[in-house]
C-alpha positions in Angstrom: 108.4 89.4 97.3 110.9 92.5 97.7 114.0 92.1 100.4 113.0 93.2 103.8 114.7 97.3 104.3 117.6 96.3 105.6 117.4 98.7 108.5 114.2 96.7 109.6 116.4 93.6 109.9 118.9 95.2 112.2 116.1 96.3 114.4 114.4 92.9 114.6 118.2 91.3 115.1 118.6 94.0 118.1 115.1 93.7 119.5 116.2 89.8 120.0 117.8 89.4 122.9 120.9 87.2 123.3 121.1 84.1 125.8 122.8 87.1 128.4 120.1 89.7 128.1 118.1 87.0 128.4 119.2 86.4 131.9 118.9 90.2 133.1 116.1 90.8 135.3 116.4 94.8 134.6 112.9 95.6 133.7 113.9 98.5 131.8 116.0 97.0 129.4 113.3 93.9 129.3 110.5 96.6 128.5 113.0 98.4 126.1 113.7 95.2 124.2 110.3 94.2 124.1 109.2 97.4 122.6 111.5 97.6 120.2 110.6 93.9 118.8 107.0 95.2 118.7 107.4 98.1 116.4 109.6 95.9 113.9 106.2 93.3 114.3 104.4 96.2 113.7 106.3 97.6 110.3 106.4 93.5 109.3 102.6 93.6 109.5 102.0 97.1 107.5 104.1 96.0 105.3 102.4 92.5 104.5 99.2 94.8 104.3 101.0 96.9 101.5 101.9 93.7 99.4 97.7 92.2 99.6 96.6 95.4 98.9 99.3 95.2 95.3 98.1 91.8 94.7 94.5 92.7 94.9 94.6 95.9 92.4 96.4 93.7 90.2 93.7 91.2 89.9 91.4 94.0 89.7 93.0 94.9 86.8 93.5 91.5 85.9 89.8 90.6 85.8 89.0 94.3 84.1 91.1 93.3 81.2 89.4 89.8 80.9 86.3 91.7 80.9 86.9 94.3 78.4 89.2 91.0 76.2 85.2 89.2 76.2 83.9 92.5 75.3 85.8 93.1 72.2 85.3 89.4 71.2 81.6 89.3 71.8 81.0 92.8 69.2 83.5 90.9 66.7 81.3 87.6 66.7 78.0 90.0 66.5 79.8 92.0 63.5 80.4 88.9 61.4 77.4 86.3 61.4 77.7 83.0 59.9 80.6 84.5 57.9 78.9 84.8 54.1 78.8 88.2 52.2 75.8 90.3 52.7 74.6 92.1 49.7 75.5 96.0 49.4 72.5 97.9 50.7 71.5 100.8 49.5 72.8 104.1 51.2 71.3 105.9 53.8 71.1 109.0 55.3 73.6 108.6 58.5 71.5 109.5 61.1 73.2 112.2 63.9 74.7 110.5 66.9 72.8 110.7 69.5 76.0 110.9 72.4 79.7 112.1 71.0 81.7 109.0 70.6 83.5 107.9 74.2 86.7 108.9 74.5 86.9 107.6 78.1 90.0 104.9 76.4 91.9 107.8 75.2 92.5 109.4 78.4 91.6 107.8 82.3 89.1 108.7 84.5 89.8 111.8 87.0 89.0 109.7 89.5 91.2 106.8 88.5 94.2 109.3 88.1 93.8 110.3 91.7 93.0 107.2 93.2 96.8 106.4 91.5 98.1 109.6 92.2 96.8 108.4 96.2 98.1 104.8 96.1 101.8 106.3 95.4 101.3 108.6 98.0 100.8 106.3 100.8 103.8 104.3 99.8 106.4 106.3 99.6 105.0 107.4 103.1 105.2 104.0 104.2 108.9 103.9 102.8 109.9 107.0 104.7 108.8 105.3 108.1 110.9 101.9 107.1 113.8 104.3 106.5 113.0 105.8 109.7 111.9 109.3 108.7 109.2 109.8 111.0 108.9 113.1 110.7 109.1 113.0 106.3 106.3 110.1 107.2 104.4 112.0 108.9 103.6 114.5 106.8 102.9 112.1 104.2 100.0 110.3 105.5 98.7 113.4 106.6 98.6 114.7 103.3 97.1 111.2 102.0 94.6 111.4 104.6 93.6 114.7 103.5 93.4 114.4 99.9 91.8 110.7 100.0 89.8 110.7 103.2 87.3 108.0 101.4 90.2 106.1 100.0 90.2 102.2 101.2 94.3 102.8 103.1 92.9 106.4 104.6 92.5 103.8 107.9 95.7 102.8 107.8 97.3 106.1 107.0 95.9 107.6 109.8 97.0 104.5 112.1 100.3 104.8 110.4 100.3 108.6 111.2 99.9 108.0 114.6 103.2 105.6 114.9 105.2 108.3 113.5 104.5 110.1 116.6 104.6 107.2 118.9 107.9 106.3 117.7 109.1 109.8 118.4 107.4 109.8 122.4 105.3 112.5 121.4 102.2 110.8 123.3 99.8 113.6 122.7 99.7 113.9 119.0 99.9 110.0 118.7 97.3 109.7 120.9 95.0 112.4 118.9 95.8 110.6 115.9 94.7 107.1 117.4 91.5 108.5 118.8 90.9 110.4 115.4 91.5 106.9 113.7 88.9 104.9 115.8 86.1 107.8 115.3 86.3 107.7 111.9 88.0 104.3 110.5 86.0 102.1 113.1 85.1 99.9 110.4 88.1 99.8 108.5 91.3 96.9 108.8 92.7 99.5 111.0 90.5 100.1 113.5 91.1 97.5 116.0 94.8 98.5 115.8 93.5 102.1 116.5 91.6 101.7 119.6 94.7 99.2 121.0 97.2 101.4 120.3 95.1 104.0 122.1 95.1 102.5 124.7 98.5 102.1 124.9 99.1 105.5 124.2 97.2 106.4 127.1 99.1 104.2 129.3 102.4 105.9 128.2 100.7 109.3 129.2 100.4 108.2 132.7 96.3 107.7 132.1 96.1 104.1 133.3 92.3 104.2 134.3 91.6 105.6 130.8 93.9 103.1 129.0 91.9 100.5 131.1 88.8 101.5 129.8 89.9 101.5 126.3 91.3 97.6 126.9 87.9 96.9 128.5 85.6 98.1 125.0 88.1 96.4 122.6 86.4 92.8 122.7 82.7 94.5 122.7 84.0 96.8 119.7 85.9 94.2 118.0 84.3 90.5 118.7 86.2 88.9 115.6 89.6 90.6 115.8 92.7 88.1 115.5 93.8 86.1 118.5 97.4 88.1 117.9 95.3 91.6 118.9 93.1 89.8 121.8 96.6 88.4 123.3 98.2 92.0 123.0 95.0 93.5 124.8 94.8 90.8 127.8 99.0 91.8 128.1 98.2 95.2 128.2 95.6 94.6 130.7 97.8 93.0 133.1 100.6 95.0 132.5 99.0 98.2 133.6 96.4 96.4 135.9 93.2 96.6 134.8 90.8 95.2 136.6 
């Protein structure tokens, strides 16, 4: 597994507070703190997501390989029964082939070359956040959303697009891009992050009733999210006082 980005260490060291911060009672600086230990949790987590989603194309190719290994074995034990000479048979007329010869091996699919071209994309997107380049981020999973809006990480780009904003304050576009991420990545890993950090966004805008209403649909919308989400929505809850 690669070194944590330095930069993200620093931020996790800061966001801890010592045994005297501990002790203020400033709810600022409390809130400030608490914040800023939540978006290195948050970066942690995408980038966990980025190393599963490595180790499962490699076993996809993995297992490809095997399969085409088998292949190639199976046509040489078909070619070669039993071993003993055949006698020469007499020539025939080589019939026209019936399909041109596949030359899929000499050069990749289109589609494979863009679903690469995609995967690359995203992260060197994701690096730019890490490095703190929000706004070099941003337009990076916008373009990835764009170009691969089936692709399995278009949920988490467009979650991802929407913490570039958030990081920056600017509520409205985050906001946009969380509500654009729940309407159409519902289903996706991302989605439950979606609708919470919606939520939150709200909250920031000054929208408490709608960020309650968003806390309130999260368990009816996502009945088998992780405890860590369902603890961060019954703190948002209570923090903005929901009902």
């Amino acid at each position: 597994m690669k070194m944590l980005p330095s930069r993200l260490l620093v931020l996790i060291a800061l966001a801890l507070p010592s045994a005297a911060a501990a002790q203020r009672s400033d709810p600022v600086y409390v809130e400030d703190r608490l914040n800023q230990l939540q978006q290195a949790i948050t970066l942690l987590t995408g980038q966990i997501e980025q190393l599963q989603y490595r180790n499962q194309q490699l076993q996809q190719q993995m297992e490809k390989m095997q399969t085409d290994y088998d292949f190639r074995l199976e046509q040489l034990e078909k070619g070669r029964p039993g071993g003993a000479a055949r006698p020469p048979a007499a020539p025939a007329v080589p019939a026209a082939p019936s399909s041109p010869p596949p030359q899929a091996m000499a050069h990749p699919p289109a589609g494979a070359a863009a679903a690469a071209g995609g995967d690359q994309l995203y992260h060197d997107a994701f690096k730019l956040l890490q490095d703190g380049d929000y706004a070099g981020a941003e337009k990076g999973f916008k373009a990835f959303v764009q170009r691969n809006p089936q692709h399995v990480l278009a949920g988490n780009a467009q979650y991802w697009l929407g913490e570039t904003y958030y990081a920056r304050r600017d509520y409205q576009n985050a906001m946009a891009a969380f509500a654009e991420g729940f309407k159409v990545y519902k289903a996706s890993p991302k989605g439950p992050d979606n609708l919470l950090k919606l939520g939150i966004t709200l909250a920031a805008l000054g929208r408490k009733s709608d960020a309650c209403s968003v806390f309130a649909r999260f368990n009816q919308d996502y009945p088998r999210a992780t405890d860590l989400q369902k603890r961060r929505i019954d703190q948002e809850r209570q923090k903005n006082g929901c009902g």
